[in-house]
N, C-alpha and C positions, 0 to 999 in steps of 0.2 A: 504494500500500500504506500501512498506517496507518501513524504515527509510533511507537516504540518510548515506551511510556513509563516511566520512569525509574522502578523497584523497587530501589536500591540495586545490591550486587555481582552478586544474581542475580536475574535476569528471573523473573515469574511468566509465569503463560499465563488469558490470556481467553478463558473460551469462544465458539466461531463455527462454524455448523452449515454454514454453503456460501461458495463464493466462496475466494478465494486464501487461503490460510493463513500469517498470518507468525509467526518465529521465537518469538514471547510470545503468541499464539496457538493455542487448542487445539479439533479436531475433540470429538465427544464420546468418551465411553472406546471403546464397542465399533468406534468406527470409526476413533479413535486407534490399536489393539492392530492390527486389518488393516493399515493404512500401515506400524505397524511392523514387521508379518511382512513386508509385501513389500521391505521394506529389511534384512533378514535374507537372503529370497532374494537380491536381488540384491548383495548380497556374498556369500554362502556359496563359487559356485565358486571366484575365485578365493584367499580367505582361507584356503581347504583345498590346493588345489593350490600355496601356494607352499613349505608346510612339507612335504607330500610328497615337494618336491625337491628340500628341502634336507636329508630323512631325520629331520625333527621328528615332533613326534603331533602330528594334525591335530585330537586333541581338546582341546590343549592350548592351542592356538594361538587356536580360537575361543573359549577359556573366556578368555584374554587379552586378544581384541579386544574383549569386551564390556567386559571392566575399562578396558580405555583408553580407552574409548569413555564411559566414566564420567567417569575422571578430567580425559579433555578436558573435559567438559562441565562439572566443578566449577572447573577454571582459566580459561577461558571465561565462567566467570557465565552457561552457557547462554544467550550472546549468537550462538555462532556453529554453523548446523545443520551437522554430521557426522559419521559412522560412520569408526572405525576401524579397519583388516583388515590382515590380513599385506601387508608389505611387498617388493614384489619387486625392488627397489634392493639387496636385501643376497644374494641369491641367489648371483651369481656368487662374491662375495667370501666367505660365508661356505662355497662348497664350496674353492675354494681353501684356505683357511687351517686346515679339516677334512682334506682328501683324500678326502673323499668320492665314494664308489664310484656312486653314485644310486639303489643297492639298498637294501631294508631300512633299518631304523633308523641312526642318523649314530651312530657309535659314542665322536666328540669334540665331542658338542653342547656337551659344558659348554665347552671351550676357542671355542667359535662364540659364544655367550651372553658370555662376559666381552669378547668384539669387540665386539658389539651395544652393551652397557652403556657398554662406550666411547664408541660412533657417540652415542647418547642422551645421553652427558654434554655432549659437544660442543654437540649440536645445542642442549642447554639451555642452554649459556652463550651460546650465536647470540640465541635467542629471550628472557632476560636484555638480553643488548645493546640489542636492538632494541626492548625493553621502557622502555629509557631514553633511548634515544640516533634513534628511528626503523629505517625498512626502506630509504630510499631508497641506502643503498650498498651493499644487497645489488644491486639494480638495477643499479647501474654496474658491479657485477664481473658479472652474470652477467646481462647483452642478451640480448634473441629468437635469437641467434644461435648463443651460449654454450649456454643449455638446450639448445634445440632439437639441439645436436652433442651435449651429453652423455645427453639423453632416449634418442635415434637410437644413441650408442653401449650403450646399455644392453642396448636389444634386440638390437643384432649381438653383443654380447657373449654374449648369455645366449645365443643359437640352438642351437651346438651341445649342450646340456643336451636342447634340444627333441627335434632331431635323433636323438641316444643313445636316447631313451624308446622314439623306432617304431622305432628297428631292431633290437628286442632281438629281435625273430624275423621271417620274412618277414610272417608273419598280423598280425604286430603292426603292423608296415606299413602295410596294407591296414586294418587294423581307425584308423591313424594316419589316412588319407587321409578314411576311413568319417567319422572325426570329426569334422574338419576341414569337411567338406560340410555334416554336420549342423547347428554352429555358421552356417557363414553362410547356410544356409539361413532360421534360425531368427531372426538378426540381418536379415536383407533381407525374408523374407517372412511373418511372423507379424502378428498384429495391433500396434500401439503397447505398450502395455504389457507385452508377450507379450516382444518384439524388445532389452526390457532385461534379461534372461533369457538371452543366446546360448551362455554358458560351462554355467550349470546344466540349458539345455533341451539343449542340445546334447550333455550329457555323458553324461546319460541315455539320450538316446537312441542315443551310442554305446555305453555299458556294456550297452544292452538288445539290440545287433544282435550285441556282441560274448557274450554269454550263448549265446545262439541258435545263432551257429553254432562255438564252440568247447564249451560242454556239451552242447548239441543233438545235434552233427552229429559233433564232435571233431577240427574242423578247425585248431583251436589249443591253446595250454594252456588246459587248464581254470579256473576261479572256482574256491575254495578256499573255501567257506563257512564250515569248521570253526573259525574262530576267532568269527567274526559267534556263530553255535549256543554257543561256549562263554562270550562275556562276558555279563555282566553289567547289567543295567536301568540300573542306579544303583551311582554309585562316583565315587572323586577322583581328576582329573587326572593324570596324573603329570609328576610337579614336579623338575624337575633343579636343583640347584648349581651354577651358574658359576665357573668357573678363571679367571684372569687373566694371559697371555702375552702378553709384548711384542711379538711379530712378528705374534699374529693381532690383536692390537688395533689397530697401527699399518695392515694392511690392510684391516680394516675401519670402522674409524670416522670416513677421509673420508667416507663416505656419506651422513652429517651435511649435509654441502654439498647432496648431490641433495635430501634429505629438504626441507630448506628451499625449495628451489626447488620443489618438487610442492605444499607447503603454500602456499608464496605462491599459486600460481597457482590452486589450486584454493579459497582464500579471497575472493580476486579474484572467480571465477569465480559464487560461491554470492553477492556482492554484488552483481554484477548482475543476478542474478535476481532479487534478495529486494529491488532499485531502494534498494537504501542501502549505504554503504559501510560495508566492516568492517575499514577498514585500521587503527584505533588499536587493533585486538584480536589485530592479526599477531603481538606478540611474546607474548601470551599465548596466542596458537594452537599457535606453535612450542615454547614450554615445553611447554603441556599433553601435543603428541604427543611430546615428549623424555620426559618424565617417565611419559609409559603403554609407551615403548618400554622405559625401563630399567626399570620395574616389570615389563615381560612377560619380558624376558629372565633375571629376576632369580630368574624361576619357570621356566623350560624354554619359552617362547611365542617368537616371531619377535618383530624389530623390528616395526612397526606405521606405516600410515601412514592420513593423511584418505584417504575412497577416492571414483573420481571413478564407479565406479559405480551410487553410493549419489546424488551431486550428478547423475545421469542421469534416477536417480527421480523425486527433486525436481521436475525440469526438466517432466516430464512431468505429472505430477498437481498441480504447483505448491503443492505443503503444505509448512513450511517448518518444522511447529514442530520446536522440539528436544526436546518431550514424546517425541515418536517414537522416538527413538534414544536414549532411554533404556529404552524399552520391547524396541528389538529388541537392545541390549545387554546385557536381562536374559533376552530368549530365548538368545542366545549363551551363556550364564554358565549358563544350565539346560541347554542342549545338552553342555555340558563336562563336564557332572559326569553323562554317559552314556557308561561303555565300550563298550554295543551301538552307539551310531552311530559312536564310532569305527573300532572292527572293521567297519565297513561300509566306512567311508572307505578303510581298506583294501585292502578287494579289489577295489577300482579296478586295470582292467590299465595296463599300460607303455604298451599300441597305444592305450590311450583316454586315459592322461594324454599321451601324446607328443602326439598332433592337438590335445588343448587347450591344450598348452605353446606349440604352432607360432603358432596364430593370439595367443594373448595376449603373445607375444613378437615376435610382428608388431608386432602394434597397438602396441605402443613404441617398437619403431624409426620407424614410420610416424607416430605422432604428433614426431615431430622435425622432418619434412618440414612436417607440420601447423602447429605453432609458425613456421617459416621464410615458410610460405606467407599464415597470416595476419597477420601482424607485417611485413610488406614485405620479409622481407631481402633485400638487392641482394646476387647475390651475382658484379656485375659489378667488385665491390671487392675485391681483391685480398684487402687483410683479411680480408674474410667466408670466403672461398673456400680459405684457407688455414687457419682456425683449425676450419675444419670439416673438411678434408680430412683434417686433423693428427689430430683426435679422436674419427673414425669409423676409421681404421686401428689408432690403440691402440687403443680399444674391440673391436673385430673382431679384431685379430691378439693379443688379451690382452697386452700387451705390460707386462712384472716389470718393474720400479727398484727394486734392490736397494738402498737406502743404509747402510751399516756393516752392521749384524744384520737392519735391517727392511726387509720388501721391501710395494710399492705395487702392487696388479694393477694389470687392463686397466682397469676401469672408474675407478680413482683416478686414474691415468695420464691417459687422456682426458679426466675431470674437471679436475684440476689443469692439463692442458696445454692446455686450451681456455682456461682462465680467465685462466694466464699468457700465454700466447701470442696471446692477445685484447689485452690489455693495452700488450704491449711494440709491438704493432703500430697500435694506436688512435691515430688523426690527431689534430695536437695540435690543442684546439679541438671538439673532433668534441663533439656531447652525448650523454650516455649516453643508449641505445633504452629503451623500456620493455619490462621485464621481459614474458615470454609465461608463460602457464600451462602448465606441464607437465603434465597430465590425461592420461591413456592411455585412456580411454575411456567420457568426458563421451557423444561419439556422437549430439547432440542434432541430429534432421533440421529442416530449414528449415522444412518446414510445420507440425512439432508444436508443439503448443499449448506455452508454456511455454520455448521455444527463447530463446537467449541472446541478448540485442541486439546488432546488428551491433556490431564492434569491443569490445563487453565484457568485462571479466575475459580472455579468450579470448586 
């Protein structure tokens, strides 16, 4: 790939009509604007469904990932390709620290948003740090082994959320299972570019089997369209004000910690693809997503993170510029300022978001296995064996520590107890592992073109 050549803070793009496209390279516009829609799709599912679950507006949430998908790229110097989408690291913690019902609208978003702003503060002084000082001791607190349990605990964490969605009724159930088939139907046997698509083909084609036979047949509840019929083409977001409480903050802004870890790995991850490394642009990666995270929160939007299935796209069509994702961060920001597709997002049923909660809260626990497997961990080492056992149970059992007023969920617990308990147990001498890429679903198969070099970023 070509050499990057030096425009100051921010990269321009040269035009290049075939052939690999790197990050200061640009296809021509009309075929710039389709890469970018397709990197719109493939974030849409999940950026939508994770404010769903947590009782956000999911119109609000993509008019936010467009802006931080901005603002990364002005802290970045559009050195570094990524889209930004809802973050599902804060899920569990901000339904705790809410009490949210999983129904309807979150009725203490604003108390959830001044947690986020916290997590965002943090995570900006991390990415500060390491703007001066480097990344290599985040490395040493948090080994392939470390992620990998707190990745893995995320997803047991979050299941029962999954779980709740299809059993709101028996049909919902069944319409959950419907879903679930769809997705990996769609992820196993579609064409290549078709197969990075599995949350949005899949979802459709449950919402369209669940239509049929609940308004068809009226074999479940019905689609409610009447809100869809009554909004509006065009209109603004709705923008809530955040509160600031010591207990929801203190709950939620270790997250900061995973956040970091998802961003290494997935920076990692885009250098090897793109055959140069992008490791002196880490702390201004982590600023950037700190800083669109407390800008989204700051408006009613989820935390925000780089997303790994947007680095899937990449992988596959091999275009790398970041023209793109400015383009599909300005379709997100036009999509926002539409209340009709909100009200569509809407009337997604319980039985079609539960099947799509199921497998995307797989695929992160399962991506924990992934990190262990390709990073070697021995886990004939007592150490290994024990700081993962430790952090897949608090994770899984949501396990509170309360201390004085403030209390730590499952997923902080796990977090924190994997990285301490990693630590007090490390042989003395031992050298720290290199950190693994937390990605939940890169998904890049061996023979597609575009696939990650062995041991890469990965």
């Amino acid at each position: 790939m070509a050499t990057v050549e030096k425009r100051g803070y921010f990269t321009g793009w040269t035009l290049k009509k075939e052939g690999i496209i790197a990050p200061e390279e640009r296809l021509p516009w009309g075929q710039s604007i389709f890469v970018g829609l397709q990197h719109v799709l493939a974030m849409f599912g999940s950026t939508v469904l994770a404010p769903i679950i947590m009782g956000f507006d999911p119109n609000t949430a993509i008019f936010f990932s467009g802006i931080g998908t901005l603002i990364f790229f002005l802290v970045v110097g559009g050195r570094v390709p990524s889209y930004l989408g809802s973050s599902f690291s804060f899920i569990a913690v901000v339904i705790a620290a809410t009490a949210y019902s999983g129904k309807g609208p979150n009725t203490h978003i604003d108390v959830a948003l001044g947690g986020i702003i916290a997590a965002g503060v943090v995570y900006a002084i991390i990415g500060i740090i390491v703007i001066f000082v480097g990344y290599k001791w985040i490395e040493y607190l948090m080994p392939p082994v470390v992620t990998g349990a707190v990745v893995a605990a995320i997803g047991l964490n979050l299941a029962p959320v999954a779980v709740s969605d299809a059993a709101t009724s028996q049909f919902d159930t069944w319409m959950a299972i419907v879903t679930v088939l769809a997705v990996a139907a769609v992820a196993v046997y579609l064409p290549g570019p078709l197969r990075r698509l599995p949350i949005l083909i899949g979802g459709i084609i449950g919402y369209i089997i669940y239509l049929i036979f609940a308004n068809g047949f009226g074999l479940g509840k019905a689609i409610d369209f009447t809100g869809l019929s009554n909004a509006a083409w065009v209109g603004l977001p709705n923008f809530t004000t955040p509160t600031f409480h010591a207990n929801a903050m203190a709950l939620i802004a270790p997250v900061a910690i995973i956040l970091v870890a998802e961003n290494l790995g997935h920076v990692k991850a885009v250098g090897a693809m793109t055959g140069r490394s992008l490791d002196k642009y880490l702390g201004r990666a982590f600023l950037g997503d700190a800083l669109a995270t407390i800008v989204s929160a700051s408006g009613g939007g989820t935390g925000v993170t780089t997303y790994a299935e947007n680095i899937g796209v990449m992988a596959v069509t091999r275009i790398y510029s970041t023209l793109i994702f400015i383009i599909a961060a300005v379709v997100a920001i036009l999509l926002g300022f539409s209340p009709k597709f909100g009200a569509l997002i809407h009337t997604i049923p319980p039985g079609v978001l539960g099947g799509l909660a199921i497998v995307l809260f797989g695929l992160i626990a399962a991506t924990g296995g992934r990190i262990w497997v390709q990073n070697g961990v021995d886990f004939s080492k007592s150490r290994n064996l024990i700081t993962v056992a430790v952090a897949l149970t608090l994770g899984a059992g949501n396990f509170v520590l309360n201390v004085g007023t403030f209390s730590i969920g499952g997923i902080g617990t796990a977090t924190f107890g994997s990285i301490i308990l990693y630590q007090i147990l490390r042989e003395r001498g031992t050298k720290p592992e290199e950190v693994a890429t937390a990605d939940a679903a890169v998904n890049v198969e061996p023979g597609d073109k575009g696939s990650l070099e062995a041991g890469a970023g990965e």
